[in-house]
C-alpha distance (Angstrom), angle and dihedral (degrees) to the residues before:
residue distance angle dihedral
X1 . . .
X2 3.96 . .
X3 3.66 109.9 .
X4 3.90 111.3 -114.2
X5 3.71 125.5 -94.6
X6 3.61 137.9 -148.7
X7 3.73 119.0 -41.5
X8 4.28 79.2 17.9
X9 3.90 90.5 -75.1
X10 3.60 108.9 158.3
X11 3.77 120.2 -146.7
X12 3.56 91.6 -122.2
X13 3.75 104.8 53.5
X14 3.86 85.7 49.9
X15 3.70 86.1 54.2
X16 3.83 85.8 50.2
X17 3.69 92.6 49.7
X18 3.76 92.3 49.7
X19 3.23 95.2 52.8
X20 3.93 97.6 47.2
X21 4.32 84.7 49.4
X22 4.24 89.7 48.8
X23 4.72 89.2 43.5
X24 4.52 83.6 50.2
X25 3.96 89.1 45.2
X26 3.38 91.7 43.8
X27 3.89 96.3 48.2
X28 3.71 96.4 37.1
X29 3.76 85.6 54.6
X30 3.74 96.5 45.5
X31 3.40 89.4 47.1
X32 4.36 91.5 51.1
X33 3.75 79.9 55.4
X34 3.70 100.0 53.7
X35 3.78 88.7 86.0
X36 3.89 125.4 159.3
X37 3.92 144.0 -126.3
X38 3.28 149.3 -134.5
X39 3.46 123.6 -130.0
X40 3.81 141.5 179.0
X41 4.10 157.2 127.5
X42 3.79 121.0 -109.5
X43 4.13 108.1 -159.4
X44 3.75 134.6 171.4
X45 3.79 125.8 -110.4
X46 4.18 111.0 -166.4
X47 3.59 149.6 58.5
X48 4.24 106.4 -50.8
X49 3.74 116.2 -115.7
X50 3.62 119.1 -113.0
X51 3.91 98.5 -138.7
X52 3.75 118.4 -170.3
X53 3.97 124.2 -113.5
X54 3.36 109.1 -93.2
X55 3.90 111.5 -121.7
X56 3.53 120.0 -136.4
X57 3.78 100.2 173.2
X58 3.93 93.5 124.0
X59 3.55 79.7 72.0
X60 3.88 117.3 63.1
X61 3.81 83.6 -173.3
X62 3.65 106.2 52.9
X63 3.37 96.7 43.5
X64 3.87 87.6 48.5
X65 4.14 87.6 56.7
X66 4.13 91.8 57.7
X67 4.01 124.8 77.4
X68 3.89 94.0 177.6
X69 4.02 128.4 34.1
X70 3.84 116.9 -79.3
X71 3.57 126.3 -143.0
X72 3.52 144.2 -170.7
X73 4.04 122.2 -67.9
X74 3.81 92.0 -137.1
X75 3.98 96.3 112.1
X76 3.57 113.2 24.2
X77 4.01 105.1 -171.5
X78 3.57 132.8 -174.1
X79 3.95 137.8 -174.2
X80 4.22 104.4 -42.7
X81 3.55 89.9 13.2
X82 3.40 103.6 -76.4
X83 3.62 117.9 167.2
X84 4.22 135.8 -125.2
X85 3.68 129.1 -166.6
X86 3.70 94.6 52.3
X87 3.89 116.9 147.6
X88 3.72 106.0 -138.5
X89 3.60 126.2 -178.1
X90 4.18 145.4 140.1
X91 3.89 107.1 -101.0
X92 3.62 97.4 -161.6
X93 4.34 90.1 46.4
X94 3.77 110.3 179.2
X95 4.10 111.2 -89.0
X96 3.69 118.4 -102.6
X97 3.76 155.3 91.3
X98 3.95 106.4 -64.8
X99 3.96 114.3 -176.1
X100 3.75 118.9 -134.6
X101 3.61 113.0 -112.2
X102 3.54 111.1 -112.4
X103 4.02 99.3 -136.1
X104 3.87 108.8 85.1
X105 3.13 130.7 -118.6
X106 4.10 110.7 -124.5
X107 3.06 132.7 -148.5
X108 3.89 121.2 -166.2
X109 3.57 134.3 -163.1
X110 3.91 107.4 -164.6
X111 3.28 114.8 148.4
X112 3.93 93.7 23.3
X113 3.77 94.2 -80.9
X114 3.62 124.8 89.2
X115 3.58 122.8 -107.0
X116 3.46 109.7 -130.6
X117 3.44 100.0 38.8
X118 3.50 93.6 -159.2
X119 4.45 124.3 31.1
X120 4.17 140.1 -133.6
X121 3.49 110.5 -175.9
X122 3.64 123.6 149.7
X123 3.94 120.6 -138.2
X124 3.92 117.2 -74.5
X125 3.86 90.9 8.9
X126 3.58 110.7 132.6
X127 4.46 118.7 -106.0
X128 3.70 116.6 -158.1
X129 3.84 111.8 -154.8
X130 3.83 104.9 -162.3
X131 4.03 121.8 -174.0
X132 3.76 110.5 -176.5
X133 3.89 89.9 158.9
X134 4.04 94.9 101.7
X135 3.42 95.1 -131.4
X136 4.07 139.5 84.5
X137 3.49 118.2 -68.0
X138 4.19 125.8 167.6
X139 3.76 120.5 -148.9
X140 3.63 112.3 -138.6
X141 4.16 125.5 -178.2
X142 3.52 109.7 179.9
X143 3.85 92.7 -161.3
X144 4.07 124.6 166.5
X145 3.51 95.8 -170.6
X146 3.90 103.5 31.3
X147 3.90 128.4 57.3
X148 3.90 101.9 -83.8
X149 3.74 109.5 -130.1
X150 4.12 125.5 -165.3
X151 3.34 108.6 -168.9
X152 3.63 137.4 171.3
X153 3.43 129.2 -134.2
X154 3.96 117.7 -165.9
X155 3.81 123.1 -167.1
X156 3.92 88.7 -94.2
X157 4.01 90.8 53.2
X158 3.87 99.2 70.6
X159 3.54 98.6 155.3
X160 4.31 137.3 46.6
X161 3.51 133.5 172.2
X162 4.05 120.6 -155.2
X163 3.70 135.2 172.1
X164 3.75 137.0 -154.9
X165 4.09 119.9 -146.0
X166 3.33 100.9 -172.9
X167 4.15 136.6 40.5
X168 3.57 112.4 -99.0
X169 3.96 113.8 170.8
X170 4.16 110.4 -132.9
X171 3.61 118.0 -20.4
X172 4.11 129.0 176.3
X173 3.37 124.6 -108.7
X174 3.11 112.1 -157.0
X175 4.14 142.7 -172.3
X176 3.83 107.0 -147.6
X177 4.16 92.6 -163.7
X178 3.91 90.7 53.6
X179 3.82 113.4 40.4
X180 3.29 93.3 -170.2
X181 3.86 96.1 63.5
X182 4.35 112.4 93.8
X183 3.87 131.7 163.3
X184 3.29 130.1 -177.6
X185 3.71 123.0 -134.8
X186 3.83 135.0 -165.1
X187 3.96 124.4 179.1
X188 3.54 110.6 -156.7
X189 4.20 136.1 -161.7
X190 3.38 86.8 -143.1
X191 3.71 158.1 15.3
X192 4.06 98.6 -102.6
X193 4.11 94.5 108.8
X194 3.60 143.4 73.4
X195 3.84 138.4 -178.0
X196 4.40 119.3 -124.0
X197 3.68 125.0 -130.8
X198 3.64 129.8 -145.1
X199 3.79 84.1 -74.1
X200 4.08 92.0 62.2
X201 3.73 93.7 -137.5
X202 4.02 111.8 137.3
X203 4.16 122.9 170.5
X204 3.93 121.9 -172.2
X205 3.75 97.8 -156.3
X206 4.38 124.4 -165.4
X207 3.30 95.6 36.1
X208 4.18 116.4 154.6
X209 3.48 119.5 -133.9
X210 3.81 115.7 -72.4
X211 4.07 154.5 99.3
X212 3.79 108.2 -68.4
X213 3.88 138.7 -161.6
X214 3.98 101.1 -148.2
X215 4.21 109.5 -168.2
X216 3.80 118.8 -160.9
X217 4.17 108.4 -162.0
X218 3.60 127.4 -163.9
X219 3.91 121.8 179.7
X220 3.52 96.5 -124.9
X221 4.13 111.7 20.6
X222 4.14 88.5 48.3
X223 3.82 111.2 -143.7
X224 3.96 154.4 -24.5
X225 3.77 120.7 -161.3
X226 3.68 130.5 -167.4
X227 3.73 136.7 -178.6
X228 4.09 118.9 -134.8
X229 3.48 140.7 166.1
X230 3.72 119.1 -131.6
X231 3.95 116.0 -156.0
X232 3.53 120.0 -167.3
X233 3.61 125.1 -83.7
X234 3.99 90.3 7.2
X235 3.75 134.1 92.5
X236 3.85 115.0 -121.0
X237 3.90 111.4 -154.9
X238 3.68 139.5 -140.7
X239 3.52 142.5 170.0
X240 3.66 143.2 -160.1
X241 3.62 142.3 -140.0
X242 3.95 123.2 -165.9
X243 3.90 114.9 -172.5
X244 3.68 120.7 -174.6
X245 3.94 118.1 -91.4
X246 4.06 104.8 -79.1
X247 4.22 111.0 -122.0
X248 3.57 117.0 -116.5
């Protein structure tokens, strides 16, 4: 046996005792970790819009870079009518200081349109604005609470990189050359939000433990909110339906 030490503390019942302290660290933080999500599918309920082709004869160019007609990004729908380009995030997000992820977020703008049509990026994280179309295009954020920028991007610029330092919930981005080109941007605080596809699927992921206000956006049908409660380790779910605006 270890001989005992001061205050008749033997070497190994501190050993014990260390090990006890590092097995509740360990579990408390595994358990910290164990945090939940938020998942759901945003669909459409109504009579589909018949939006017209978009034109882009003022550009020789654009119009050169399409084999089929192009139309507007407005309502994305996939297979049951679910929708894409829904903003979803958690109003009430957990406080704290979230780091920017380092990876950009891009943005492209082949085929005069922009690709996503609508934008999460959190504040500080890097957005790459690409333009591989070989013609003129003009970057326009029409933020209120960010710098504005206008920026043009000739054939020989094909690649930008902007930041946001402050949130600012959905801005346009818009090209001034082609009209018909719109983004939407939102800079975040933090991590709690996600954008749908055509397939409407969203997931908030790393969320702790807590009751939740989850907003869906969309551009032109405004926005649903819903209240869950996320338990640890488990996936709370909820869905959204968007209906057309009702006439007066």
């Amino acid at each position: 046996p270890a001989p005992p030490q001061a205050g008749g503390f033997s070497m190994d019942r501190h050993y014990r005792i260390l090990l006890t302290v590092l097995g509740l660290t360990i579990g408390l933080s595994g358990h910290a970790m164990a945090a939940g999500s938020v998942t759901g599918t945003i669909k459409y309920d109504g009579t589909v819009p018949n939006f017209k082709e978009i034109k882009m004869d003022a550009d020789p160019m654009c119009t050169a870079l399409h084999k089929e007609a192009v139309y507007p990004q407005t309502l994305v729908l996939g297979d049951g009518q679910t929708m894409g380009n829904v903003f979803v995030y958690v109003k009430n997000a957990p406080a704290g200081n979230y780091t920017a992820p380092a990876d950009p977020v891009v943005i492209d703008q082949k085929g005069c349109n922009y690709d996503p049509h609508v934008v999460g990026v959190m504040v500080n994280q890097p957005v790459k604005i690409l333009n591989p179309d070989g013609t003129l295009h003009n970057v326009h954020a029409i933020t209120k609470v960010n710098q504005e920028f206008n920026m043009a991007m000739p054939k020989f610029r094909t690649e930008v990189t902007k930041t946001f330092d402050k949130p600012e919930f959905m801005f346009a981005m818009k090209c001034d050359v082609h009209p018909w080109m719109i983004a939407w941007v939102s800079v975040m605080p933090n991590p709690f939000f996600a954008v749908t596809k055509a397939d409407g699927i969203f997931a908030i992921k790393d969320l702790p433990a807590g009751m939740y206000q989850i907003e869906a956006w969309h551009e032109k049908l405004g926005t649903k909110t819903a209240t869950v409660t996320v338990t640890d380790g488990a996936a709370a779910a909820s869905d959204f339906t968007f209906s057309p605006p009702t006439k007066s």
